[in-house]
N, C-alpha and C positions, 0 to 999 in steps of 0.2 A: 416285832412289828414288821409284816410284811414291804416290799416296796409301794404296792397300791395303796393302803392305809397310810403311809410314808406323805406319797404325793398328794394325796388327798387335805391331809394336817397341812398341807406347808399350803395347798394353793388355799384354805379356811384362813389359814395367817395373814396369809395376801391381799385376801379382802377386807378382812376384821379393820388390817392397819390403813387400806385404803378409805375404808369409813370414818374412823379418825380421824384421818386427815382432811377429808372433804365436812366434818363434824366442828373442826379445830378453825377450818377455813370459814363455814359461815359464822361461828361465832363471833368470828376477826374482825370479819366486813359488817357482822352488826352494829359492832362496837364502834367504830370506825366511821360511819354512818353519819350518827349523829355529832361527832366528835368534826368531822368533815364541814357539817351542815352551821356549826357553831364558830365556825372559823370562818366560812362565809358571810355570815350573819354580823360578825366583826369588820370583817372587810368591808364588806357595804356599808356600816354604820360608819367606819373614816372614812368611807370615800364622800358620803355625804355631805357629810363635816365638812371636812377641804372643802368640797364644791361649794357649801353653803357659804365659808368662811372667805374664800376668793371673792364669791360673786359679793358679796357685802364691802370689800375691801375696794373692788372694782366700782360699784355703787359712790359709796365714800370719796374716793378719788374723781370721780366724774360727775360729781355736783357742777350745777352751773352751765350744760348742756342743751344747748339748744339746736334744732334742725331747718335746713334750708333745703330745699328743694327745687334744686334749678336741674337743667340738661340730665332729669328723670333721675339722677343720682339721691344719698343722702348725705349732706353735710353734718359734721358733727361737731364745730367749732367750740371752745372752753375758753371761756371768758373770767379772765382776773376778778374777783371781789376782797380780796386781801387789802385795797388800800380802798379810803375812803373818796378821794378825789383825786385818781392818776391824770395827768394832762397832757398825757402821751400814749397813743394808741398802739399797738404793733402787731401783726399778724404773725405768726409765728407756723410754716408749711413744711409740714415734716414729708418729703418727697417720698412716692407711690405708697404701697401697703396693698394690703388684704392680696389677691391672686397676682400682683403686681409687685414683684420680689424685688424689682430694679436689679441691681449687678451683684449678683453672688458669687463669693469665692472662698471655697472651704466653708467655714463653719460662720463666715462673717457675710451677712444678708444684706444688705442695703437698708429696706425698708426697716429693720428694728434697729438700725447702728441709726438712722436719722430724725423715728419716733422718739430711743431715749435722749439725743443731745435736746429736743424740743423741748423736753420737759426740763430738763436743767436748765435748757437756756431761759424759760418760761421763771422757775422759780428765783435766779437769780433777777432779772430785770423786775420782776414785779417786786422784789427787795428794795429796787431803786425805782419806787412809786412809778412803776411805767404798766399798765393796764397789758396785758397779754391776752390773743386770743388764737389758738391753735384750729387747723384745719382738720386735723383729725386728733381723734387721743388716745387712737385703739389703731388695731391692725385691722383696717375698713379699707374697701377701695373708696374712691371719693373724686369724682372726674377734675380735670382740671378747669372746665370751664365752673364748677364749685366750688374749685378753689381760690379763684378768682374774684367771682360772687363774693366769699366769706366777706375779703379784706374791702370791695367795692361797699355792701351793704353795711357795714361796719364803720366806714366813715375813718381806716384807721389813717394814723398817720408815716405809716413804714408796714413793710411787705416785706419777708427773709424766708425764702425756701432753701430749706437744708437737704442734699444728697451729697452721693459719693461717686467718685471717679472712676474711670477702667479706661487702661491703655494695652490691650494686651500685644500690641505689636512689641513695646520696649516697657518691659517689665520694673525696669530700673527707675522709672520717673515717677516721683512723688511730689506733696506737695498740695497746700488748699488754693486754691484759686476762688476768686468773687466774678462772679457777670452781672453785666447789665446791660441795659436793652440801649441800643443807642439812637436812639429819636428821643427827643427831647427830652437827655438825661441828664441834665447837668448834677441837681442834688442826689440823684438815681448813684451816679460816679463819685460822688463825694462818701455817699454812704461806704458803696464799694471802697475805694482807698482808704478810707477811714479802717476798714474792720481789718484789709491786709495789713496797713500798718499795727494794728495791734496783736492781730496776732504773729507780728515778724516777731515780737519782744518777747516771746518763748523762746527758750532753748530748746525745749523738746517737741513743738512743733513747725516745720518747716512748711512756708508759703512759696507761692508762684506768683502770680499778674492779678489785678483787675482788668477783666477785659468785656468788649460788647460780646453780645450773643441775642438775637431776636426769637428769645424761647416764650413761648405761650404765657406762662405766670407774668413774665416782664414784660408784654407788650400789651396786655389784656387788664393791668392793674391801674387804677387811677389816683396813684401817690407813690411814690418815689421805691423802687422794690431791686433787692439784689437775691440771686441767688448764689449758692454757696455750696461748690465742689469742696468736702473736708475733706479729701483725702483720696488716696488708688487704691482700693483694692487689689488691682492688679499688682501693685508692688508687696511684696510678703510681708516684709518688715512693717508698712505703714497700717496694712490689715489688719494686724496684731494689736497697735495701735489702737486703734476704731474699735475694736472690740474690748479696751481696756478700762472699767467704771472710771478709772481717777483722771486718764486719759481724754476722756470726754466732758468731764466735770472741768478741765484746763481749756478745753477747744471751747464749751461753754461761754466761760466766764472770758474769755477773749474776745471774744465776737459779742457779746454785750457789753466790753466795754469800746468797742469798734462802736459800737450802734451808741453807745452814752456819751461816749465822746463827740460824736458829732451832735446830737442832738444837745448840749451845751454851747458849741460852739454858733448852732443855730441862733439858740436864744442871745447869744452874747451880739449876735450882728444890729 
């Protein structure tokens, strides 16, 4: 075999196995194809699911919703039907939501650290026949002059907005504090002192003052209303805190028996 015949064999090789290979390659990709196209078709099919499965879940949870519509906003307030005859109203204002994050720091948001204590604190007081009804029960904006509305048109007997602190000049200072509006607050101050005294009797959470503050929820409401600094974010340690289920489940149940406690000592006068 000559050189030319030589080169000729080898560049025929080169091709043969180049076809092969582009031969071996669509086969791949056909197979692959539909193998691709069926994993999709899975995927979609749980993604579904979940979506379907939440949004029913969500549904469930949010029976008993009604809307108001004051200052162009929506209200979405959640009203107790768990006891047959509660004879204690209470509004229960889980501070900002929806594009209104309030004070975030790291991974602990304001707005859903004060949604979920609402809901515990909601399920515990309605345990002790007292009628709940929240300003919002989702992560909705919701203005404050609706929040206001809620508890005015509602006739309740008690108003408690829940947020969270930021100090960031001195990071060190922790601590729940209660406010209230100081014009004509006498039982407003009662409520307040009441709920710091109870939750001073944790160990694991540490309180500050009842003090005034002429914030919009407290001077726009017409029945007795505290709101409720739980805690700094700004301070690391108490962050952690606020963001810990059991931890809030405590802060909870503190603060309604703040609010139980007094409203017994009401009835007892």
């Amino acid at each position: 075999m000559n050189r030319k015949q030589y080169g000729k064999r080898k560049r025929l090789r080169k091709r043969k196995i180049k076809r092969l290979m582009i031969a071996y390659l669509l086969r791949a990709i056909v197979i692959l194809i539909p193998i691709i196209m069926m994993i999709l078709m899975v995927c979609g099919c749980l993604y579904i699911y979940e979506r379907f499965t939440k949004e029913d879940e969500k549904v469930n949870k949010d029976t008993d919703i009604y809307t108001d519509r004051n200052a162009g906003n929506d209200a979405a307030p959640v009203a107790s039907t768990e006891n047959n005859a509660p004879g204690f109203c209470v509004v229960v204002d889980a501070g900002h939501g929806g594009i209104d994050g309030g004070t975030v720091s790291g991974k602990a948001v304001e707005k859903d650290i004060n949604l979920s204590v609402a809901w515990k604190l909601k399920a515990i007081l309605e345990n002790d026949n007292i009628e709940v009804i929240l300003t919002r029960s989702s992560d909705e904006d919701i203005s404050l002059a609706d929040r206001t509305s809620v508890a005015n048109d509602s006739n309740a007997d008690f108003f408690i907005s829940l947020h969270c602190n930021s100090y960031e000049e001195d990071a060190r200072i922790a601590g729940l504090e209660c406010y209230y509006d100081n014009s004509n607050a006498t039982e407003s101050k009662r409520y307040a002192e009441s709920i710091i005294d109870a939750v001073s009797l944790s160990e694991d959470i540490e309180t500050r003052h009842a003090k005034t503050e002429g914030y919009y929820v407290l001077r726009n409401t017409q029945m007795p209303a505290v709101l409720v600094e739980m805690g700094f974010l700004s301070n690391y340690s108490e962050s952690q805190k606020l963001l810990d289920d059991d931890y809030q489940e405590s802060l909870a149940q503190r603060i309604a028996e703040g609010i139980s406690n007094e409203i017994k000592r009401e009835e007892n006068l």
